[in-house]
C-alpha positions in Angstrom: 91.5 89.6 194.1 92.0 90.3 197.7 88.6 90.6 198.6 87.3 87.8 196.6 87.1 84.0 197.3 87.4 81.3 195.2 85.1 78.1 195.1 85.1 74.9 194.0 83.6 71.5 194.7 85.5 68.3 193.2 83.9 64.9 192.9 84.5 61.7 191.4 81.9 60.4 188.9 81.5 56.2 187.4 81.1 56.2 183.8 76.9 56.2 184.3 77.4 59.8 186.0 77.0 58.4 189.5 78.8 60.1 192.2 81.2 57.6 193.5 83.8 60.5 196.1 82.8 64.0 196.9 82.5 66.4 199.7 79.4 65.1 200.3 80.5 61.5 200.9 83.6 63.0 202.9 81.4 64.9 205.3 79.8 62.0 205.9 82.7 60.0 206.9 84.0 62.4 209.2 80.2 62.4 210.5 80.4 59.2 211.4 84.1 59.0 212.5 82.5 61.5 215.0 79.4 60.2 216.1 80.6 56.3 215.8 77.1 55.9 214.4 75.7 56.3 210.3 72.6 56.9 211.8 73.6 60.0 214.3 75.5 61.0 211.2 72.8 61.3 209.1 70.6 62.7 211.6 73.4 65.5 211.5 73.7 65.9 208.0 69.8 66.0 207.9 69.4 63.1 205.8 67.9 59.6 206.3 69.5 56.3 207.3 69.0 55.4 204.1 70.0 57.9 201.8 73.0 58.1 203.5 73.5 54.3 203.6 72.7 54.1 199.4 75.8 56.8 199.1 78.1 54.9 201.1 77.3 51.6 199.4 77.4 52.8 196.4 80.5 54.1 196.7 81.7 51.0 198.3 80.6 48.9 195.0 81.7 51.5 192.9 85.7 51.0 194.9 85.7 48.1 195.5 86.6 48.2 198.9 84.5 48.8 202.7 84.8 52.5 203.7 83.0 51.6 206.9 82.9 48.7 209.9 80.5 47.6 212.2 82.1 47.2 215.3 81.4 43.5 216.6 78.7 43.3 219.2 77.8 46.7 218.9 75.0 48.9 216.3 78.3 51.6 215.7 80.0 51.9 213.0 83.8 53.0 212.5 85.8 53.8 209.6 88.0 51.0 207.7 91.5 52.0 207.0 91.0 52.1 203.5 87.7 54.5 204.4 89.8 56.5 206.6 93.0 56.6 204.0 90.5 57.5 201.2 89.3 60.4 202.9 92.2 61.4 204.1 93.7 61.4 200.7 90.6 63.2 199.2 91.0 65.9 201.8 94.7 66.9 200.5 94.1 66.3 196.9 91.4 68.9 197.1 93.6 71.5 199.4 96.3 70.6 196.4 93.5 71.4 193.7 92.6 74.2 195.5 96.0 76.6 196.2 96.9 75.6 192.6 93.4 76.8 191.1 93.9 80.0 193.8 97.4 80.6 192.2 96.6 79.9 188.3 93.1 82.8 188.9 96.0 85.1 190.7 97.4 84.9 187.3 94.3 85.2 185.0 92.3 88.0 187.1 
Protein backbone atom coordinates (compact mmCIF):
# COMPACT_ATOMS: atom_id res chain seq x y z
CA UNK A 1 0.00 0.00 0.00
CA UNK A 2 3.09 1.88 0.30
CA UNK A 3 3.49 2.71 -3.16
CA UNK A 4 0.06 3.47 -3.91
CA UNK A 5 -2.04 6.73 -3.47
CA UNK A 6 -5.34 7.27 -2.66
CA UNK A 7 -7.84 9.69 -4.33
CA UNK A 8 -10.81 11.29 -3.75
CA UNK A 9 -12.73 14.34 -4.64
CA UNK A 10 -15.77 15.49 -2.22
CA UNK A 11 -18.46 17.84 -3.17
CA UNK A 12 -21.67 19.08 -2.04
CA UNK A 13 -24.73 18.61 -4.32
CA UNK A 14 -28.65 20.67 -3.93
CA UNK A 15 -31.34 18.21 -4.27
CA UNK A 16 -31.54 19.04 -8.42
CA UNK A 17 -27.82 17.56 -8.56
CA UNK A 18 -26.24 20.96 -8.79
CA UNK A 19 -22.88 21.41 -7.40
CA UNK A 20 -23.34 23.86 -4.56
CA UNK A 21 -19.09 23.26 -2.59
CA UNK A 22 -16.30 21.33 -4.15
CA UNK A 23 -12.67 21.58 -4.94
CA UNK A 24 -13.53 23.30 -7.74
CA UNK A 25 -15.32 26.16 -6.10
CA UNK A 26 -12.52 26.13 -3.35
CA UNK A 27 -9.76 26.61 -5.88
CA UNK A 28 -11.50 29.29 -6.99
CA UNK A 29 -11.72 31.15 -3.73
CA UNK A 30 -8.31 30.81 -2.98
CA UNK A 31 -7.86 32.11 -6.67
CA UNK A 32 -9.27 35.01 -6.02
CA UNK A 33 -8.13 35.51 -2.36
CA UNK A 34 -4.85 35.59 -4.33
CA UNK A 35 -5.31 37.57 -7.23
CA UNK A 36 -8.00 40.06 -5.39
CA UNK A 37 -9.76 39.84 -8.65
CA UNK A 38 -12.62 36.92 -10.05
CA UNK A 39 -11.50 37.86 -13.27
CA UNK A 40 -7.56 37.21 -12.87
CA UNK A 41 -8.87 34.10 -11.08
CA UNK A 42 -10.57 32.82 -13.73
CA UNK A 43 -8.04 33.73 -16.23
CA UNK A 44 -5.84 31.33 -13.99
CA UNK A 45 -8.15 28.62 -13.68
CA UNK A 46 -8.63 28.97 -17.54
CA UNK A 47 -12.20 29.57 -17.39
CA UNK A 48 -14.35 32.62 -18.28
CA UNK A 49 -15.59 35.56 -16.09
CA UNK A 50 -18.68 34.10 -16.42
CA UNK A 51 -18.51 30.59 -15.79
CA UNK A 52 -16.74 31.31 -12.97
CA UNK A 53 -19.19 34.03 -11.78
CA UNK A 54 -22.45 31.38 -12.49
CA UNK A 55 -20.45 28.84 -9.91
CA UNK A 56 -19.98 31.30 -7.36
CA UNK A 57 -23.48 32.65 -7.50
CA UNK A 58 -24.92 29.68 -7.59
CA UNK A 59 -23.40 28.67 -4.74
CA UNK A 60 -24.15 31.78 -3.00
CA UNK A 61 -28.12 31.14 -3.65
CA UNK A 62 -27.76 27.82 -3.05
CA UNK A 63 -26.12 28.99 0.96
CA UNK A 64 -27.67 31.54 1.44
CA UNK A 65 -24.94 33.64 2.31
CA UNK A 66 -22.06 36.13 0.00
CA UNK A 67 -18.79 34.11 -0.32
CA UNK A 68 -17.34 37.11 -2.02
CA UNK A 69 -17.08 41.24 -1.66
CA UNK A 70 -16.44 43.93 -3.91
CA UNK A 71 -14.29 46.15 -2.24
CA UNK A 72 -15.87 49.75 -2.31
CA UNK A 73 -14.47 52.00 -5.00
CA UNK A 74 -12.55 49.48 -6.52
CA UNK A 75 -13.29 46.39 -9.57
CA UNK A 76 -11.54 43.68 -6.78
CA UNK A 77 -13.07 41.42 -5.09
CA UNK A 78 -12.18 39.84 -1.56
CA UNK A 79 -13.50 37.00 0.26
CA UNK A 80 -16.49 37.48 3.02
CA UNK A 81 -15.84 35.92 6.31
CA UNK A 82 -18.43 33.51 5.85
CA UNK A 83 -16.62 32.78 2.13
CA UNK A 84 -13.35 32.56 3.85
CA UNK A 85 -14.75 30.35 7.03
CA UNK A 86 -16.48 28.10 4.39
CA UNK A 87 -13.53 27.35 2.71
CA UNK A 88 -11.52 27.07 5.39
CA UNK A 89 -13.86 24.61 6.97
CA UNK A 90 -14.19 22.61 3.62
CA UNK A 91 -10.35 22.38 3.49
CA UNK A 92 -10.20 20.34 7.00
CA UNK A 93 -13.32 18.41 6.59
CA UNK A 94 -11.71 16.98 3.45
CA UNK A 95 -8.07 16.44 5.11
CA UNK A 96 -10.46 14.70 7.93
CA UNK A 97 -12.27 12.61 5.13
CA UNK A 98 -9.20 11.91 3.73
CA UNK A 99 -6.67 10.29 6.66
CA UNK A 100 -9.80 8.42 7.74
CA UNK A 101 -10.56 6.94 4.11
CA UNK A 102 -6.40 6.43 4.07
CA UNK A 103 -6.71 4.49 7.37
CA UNK A 104 -10.12 2.47 6.77
CA UNK A 105 -8.22 1.17 2.81
CA UNK A 106 -4.97 0.40 5.25
CA UNK A 107 -7.33 -1.93 6.72
CA UNK A 108 -9.31 -3.36 3.68
CA UNK A 109 -6.12 -3.66 1.19
Amino acid sequence: MENILLKMRLWFEDDKGQVVFGPGRALLLKKVQECGSLNKAAKALNMSYRAAWGKIKTSEDVLGYKLLAQKSGAKSFVLTERGLKLLEDYESFQQEIYLLAKEKAKDLF
